[in-house]
C-alpha positions in Angstrom: -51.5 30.6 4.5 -54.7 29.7 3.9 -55.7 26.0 3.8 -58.4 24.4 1.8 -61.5 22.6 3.3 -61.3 19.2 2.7 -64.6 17.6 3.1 -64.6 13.4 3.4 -65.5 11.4 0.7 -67.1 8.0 0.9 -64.7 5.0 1.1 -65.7 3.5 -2.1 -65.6 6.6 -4.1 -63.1 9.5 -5.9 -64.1 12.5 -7.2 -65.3 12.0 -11.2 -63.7 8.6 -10.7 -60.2 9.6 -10.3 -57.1 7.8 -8.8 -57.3 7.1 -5.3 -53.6 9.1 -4.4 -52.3 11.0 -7.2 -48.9 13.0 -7.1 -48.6 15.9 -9.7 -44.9 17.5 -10.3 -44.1 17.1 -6.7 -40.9 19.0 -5.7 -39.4 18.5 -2.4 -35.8 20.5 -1.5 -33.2 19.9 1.6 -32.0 23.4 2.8 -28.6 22.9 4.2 -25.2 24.9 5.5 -23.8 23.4 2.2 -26.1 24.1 0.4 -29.8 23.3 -1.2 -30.5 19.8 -2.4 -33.2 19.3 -5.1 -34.4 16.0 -3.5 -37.7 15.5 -5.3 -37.7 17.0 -9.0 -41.0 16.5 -10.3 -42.2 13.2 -9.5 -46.0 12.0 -10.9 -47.1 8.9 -10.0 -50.8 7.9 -9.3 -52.8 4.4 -7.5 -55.7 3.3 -7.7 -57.9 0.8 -5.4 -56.5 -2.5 -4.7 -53.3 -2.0 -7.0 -49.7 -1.9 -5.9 -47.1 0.1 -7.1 -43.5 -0.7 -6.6 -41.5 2.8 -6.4 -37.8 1.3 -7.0 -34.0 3.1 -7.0 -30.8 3.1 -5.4 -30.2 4.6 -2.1 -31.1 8.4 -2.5 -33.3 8.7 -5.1 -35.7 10.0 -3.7 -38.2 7.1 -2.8 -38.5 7.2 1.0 -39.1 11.3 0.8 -41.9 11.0 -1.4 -43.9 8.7 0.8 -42.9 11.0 3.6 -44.5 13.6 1.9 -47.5 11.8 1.4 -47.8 11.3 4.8 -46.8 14.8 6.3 -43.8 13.6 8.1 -40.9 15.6 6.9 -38.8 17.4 8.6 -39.5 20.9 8.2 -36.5 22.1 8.2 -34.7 21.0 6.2 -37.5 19.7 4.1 -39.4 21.9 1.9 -42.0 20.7 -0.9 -41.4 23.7 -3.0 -44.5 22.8 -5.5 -46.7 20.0 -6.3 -50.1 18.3 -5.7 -50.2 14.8 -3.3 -54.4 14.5 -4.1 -56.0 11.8 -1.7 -59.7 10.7 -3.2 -59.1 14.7 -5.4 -58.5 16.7 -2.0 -55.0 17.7 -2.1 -53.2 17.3 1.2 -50.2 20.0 0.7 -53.2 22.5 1.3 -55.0 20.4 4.4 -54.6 21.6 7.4 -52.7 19.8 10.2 -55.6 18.1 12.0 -57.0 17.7 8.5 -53.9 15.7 7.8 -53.7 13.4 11.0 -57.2 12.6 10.2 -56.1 10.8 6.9 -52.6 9.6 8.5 -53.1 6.0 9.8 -56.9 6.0 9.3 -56.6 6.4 5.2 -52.9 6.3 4.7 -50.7 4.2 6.6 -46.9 3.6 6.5 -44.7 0.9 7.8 -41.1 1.8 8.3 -38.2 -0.1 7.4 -36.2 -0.9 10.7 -38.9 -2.2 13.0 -36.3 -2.5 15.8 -36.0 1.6 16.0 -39.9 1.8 14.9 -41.0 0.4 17.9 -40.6 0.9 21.5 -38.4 -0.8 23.7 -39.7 -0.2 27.1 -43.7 -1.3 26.3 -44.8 -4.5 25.4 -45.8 -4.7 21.4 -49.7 -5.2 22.4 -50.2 -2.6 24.3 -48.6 -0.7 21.3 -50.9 -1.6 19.1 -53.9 -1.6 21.1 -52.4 2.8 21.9 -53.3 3.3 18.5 -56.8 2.1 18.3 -57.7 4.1 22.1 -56.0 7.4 21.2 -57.5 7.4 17.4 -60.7 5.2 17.5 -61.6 6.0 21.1 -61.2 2.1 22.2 -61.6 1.0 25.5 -58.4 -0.9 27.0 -59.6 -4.2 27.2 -61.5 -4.2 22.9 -57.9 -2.7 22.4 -56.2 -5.2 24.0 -58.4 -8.0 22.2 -58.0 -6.3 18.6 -54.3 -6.2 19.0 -54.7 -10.0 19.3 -56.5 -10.2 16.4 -54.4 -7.8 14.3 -51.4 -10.1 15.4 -53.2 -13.3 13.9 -53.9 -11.3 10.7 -50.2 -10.9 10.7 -49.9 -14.2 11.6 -47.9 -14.2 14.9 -48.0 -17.4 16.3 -49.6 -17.6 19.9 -50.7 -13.9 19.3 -52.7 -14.0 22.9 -49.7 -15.5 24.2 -47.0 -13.0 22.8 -49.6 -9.8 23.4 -47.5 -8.8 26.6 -43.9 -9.5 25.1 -41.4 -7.0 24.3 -40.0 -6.0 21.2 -36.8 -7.6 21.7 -38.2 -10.7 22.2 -39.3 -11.3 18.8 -37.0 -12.1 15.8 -36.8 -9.4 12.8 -39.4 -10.9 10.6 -42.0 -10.6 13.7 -41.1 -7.7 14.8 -41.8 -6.3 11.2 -45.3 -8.4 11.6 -45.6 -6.5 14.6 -45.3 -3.3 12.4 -48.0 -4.1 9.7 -50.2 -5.0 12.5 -49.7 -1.5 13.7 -50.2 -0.3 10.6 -53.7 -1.9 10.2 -55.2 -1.1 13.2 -57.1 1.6 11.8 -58.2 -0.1 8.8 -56.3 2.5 5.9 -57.2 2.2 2.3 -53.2 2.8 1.2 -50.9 1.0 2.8 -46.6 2.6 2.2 -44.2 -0.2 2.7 -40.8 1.3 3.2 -38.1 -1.4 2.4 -40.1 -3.8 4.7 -37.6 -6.3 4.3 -35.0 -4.9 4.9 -32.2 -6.6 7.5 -34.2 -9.8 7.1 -33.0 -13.3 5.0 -34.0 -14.3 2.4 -36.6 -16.8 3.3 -38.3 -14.2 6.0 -38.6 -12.1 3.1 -40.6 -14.1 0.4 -42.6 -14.6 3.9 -43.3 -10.9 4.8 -44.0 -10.5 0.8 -46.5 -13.1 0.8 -47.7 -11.9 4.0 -48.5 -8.2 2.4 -49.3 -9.6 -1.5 -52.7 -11.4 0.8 -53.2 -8.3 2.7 -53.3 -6.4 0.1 -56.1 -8.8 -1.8 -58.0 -9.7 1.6 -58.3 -6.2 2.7 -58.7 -4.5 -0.8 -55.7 -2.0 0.0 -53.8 -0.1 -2.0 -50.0 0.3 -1.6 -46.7 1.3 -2.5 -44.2 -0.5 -1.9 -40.5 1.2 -1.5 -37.7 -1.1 -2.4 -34.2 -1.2 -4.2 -34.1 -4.9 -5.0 -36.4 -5.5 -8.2 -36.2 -8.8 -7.4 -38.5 -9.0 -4.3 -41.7 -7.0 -6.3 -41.7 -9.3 -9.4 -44.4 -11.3 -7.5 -45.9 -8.7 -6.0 -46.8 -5.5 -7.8 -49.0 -4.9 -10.6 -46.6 -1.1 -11.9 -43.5 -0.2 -11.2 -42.2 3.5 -10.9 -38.3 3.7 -11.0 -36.3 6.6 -9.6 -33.3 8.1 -10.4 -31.9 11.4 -8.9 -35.2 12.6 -7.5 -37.0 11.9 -10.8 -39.2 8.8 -12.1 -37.1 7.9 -15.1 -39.8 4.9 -16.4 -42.9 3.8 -15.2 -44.4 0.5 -16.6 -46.5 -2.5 -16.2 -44.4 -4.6 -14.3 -44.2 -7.5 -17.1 -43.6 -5.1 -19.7 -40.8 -3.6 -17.2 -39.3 -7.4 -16.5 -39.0 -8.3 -20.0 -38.0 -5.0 -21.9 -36.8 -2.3 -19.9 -36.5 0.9 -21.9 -34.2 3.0 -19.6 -30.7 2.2 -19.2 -31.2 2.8 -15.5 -33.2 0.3 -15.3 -31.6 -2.5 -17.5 -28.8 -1.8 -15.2 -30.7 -2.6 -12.1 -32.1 -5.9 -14.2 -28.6 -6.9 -15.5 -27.5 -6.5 -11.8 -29.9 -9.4 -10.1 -28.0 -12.7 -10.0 -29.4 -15.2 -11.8 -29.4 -18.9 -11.1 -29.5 -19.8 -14.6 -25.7 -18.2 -15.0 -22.6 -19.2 -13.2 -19.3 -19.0 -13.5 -19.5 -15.0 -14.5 -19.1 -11.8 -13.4 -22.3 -9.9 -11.6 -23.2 -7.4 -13.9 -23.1 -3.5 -12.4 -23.9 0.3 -12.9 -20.4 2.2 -13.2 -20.1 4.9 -11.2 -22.0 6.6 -7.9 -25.6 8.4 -7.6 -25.0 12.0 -8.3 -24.8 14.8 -5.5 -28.4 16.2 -5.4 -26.8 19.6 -4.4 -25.3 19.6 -7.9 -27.6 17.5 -10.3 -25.5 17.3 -13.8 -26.9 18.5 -16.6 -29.4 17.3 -19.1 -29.7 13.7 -17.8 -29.1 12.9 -14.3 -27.9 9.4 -15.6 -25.6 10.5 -18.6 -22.2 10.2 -16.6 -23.2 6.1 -15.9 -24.8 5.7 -19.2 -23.7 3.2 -22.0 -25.7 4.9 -24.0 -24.8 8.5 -24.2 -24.5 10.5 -26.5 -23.8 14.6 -26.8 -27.8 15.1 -26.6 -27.7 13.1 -23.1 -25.3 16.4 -21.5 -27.5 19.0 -22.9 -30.9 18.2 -22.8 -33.2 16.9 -19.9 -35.5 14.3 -21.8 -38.9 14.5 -21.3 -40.9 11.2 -20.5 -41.2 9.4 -24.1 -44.7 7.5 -23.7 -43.9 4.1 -25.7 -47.7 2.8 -25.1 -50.0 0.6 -22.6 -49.6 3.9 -20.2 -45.9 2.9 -20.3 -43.3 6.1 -20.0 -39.3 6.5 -20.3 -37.2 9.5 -19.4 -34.4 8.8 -22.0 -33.6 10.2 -25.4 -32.8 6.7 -26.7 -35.8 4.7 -25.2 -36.8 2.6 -28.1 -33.1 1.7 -29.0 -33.2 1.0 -25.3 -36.0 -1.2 -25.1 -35.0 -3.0 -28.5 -31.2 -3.9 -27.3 -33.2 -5.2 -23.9 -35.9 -7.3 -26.0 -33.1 -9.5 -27.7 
């Protein structure tokens, strides 16, 4: 195959003022004995400077794949983008060569993965972990590695960063050890920033921290990023969209307000009617019937129609195309304004 040239573009700049990371139709597929899985099924989503976008679903759906496609990391086999566009500043990367692509991976796009215990290493101290970053990719000698480690550890705010610089993994609790892993994830300064269910395994108070943490790195450092979560109720604060997946697909994408006080898929009312709320007690938490479908054998029309309250004979035959309701706002359902009014009173 042939792979396009992709010349750099300045920092502050996209082709004819486009998005900064757009996904077109992106199609990602598992080959396996059993069978082949239709992972990714045409998933668009763009971000622009600054902004973050909250990619939300169940476990399965699709989220975690997609930002490993962004990145280049799947596992190839079984993973196979079968067709698509990922566009970084209007270079797209599925047609980059490799080197072309570790050039943008951790320098333009970085990623922090969920379980920071397996993340990181066990056997070398988290400083000199950070600090390998900066000398294999920015050409750093050891000792201005060593000292921007410490200062990516107080950006993170590590307490005693100098102190801590030679400490193990281990020795932190979860919450710093996922501190550990956005400092990592900064060291080379990227312009989009994936957060992969950063809080996960972590309580409830070390979550609004590492929330709070990324919501003012996100502003101080004029990043962009996604965040990757299942729990609506950690982005509320946070993002500015939110793209939620179902079966591979984005089934509504919406201002995050507009999402919050009107959902207009039933997917996504689920998921709202779901939270716990302190305002009600004494009841029953609220939940979606039913599992996430087998992505080996997708049912018909919608993917949703065997949990849906709302379906109807249309629902089994015919895939519903995104419905745009206005303000950029999109829902894949057939019965989105009945949707959006029921959720609305």
């Amino acid at each position: 195959m042939t792979h396009a040239t992709v010349e750099p573009t300045p920092a502050s700049a996209t082709p004819d003022g486009g998005h900064l990371l757009e996904l077109k139709d992106l199609h990602v597929e598992f080959r396996t004995n059993e069978g082949v899985a239709q992972v990714i099924n045409g998933v668009s989503y763009h971000l622009d400077a600054g902004e973050t976008l909250a990619v939300l679903g169940e476990s399965g759906s699709g989220k975690s794949v997609t930002a490993q496609a962004i990145m280049g990391i799947l596992d190839t086999p079984p993973a196979f983008v079968r067709s698509g566009q990922i566009l970084y500043r209007g270079q797209d990367l599925l047609t980059a060569s490799e080197e072309q692509r570790r050039q943008v991976r951790g320098k333009e796009i970085a990623m922090i993965f969920q379980d920071a215990l397996s993340a990181l290493n066990p056997v070398f101290p988290v400083g000199w972990q950070i600090g390998e970053t900066l000398r294999q990719r920015s050409g750093m000698s050891r000792g201005d590695a060593r000292r921007r480690a410490v200062e990516l550890m107080d950006l993170v705010k590590i307490p005693g960063a100098a102190k801590r610089i030679g400490d193990y993994p281990h020795q932190f609790s979860g919450g710093m050890r996922q501190r550990v892993m956005i400092a990592m994830a900064l060291a080379l300064d990227p312009k989009v920033l994936i957060a992969d269910e950063p809080t996960t395994a972590l309580d409830v108070t070390v979550q609004a921290q590492i929330m709070d943490l990324l919501a003012d790195l996100r502003r101080d450092l004029n990043m962009a990023m996604i965040l990757i979560t299942h729990d609506l109720g950690v982005v509320a604060g946070v993002a500015d969209r939110i793209a939620v997946m179902y079966a591979g697909r984005i089934v509504e994408h919406a201002d995050v307000r507009a999402l919050y006080k009107a959902p207009a898929h039933p997917y996504t009312k689920g998921l709202l009617e779901s939270i716990p709320r302190m305002d009600v007690r004494g009841q029953e938490l609220s939940t979606i019937k039913g599992l996430p479908p087998n992505l080996m054998r997708i049912p018909s029309g919608c993917p949703f129609h065997p949990r849906c309250p709302y379906v109807q004979q249309v629902c089994v035959d015919v895939v519903p195309h995104d419905l745009v309701l206005g303000d950029g706002r999109t829902s894949a359902c057939h019965f989105a304004q009945e949707v959006r009014d029921d959720s609305a009173r």
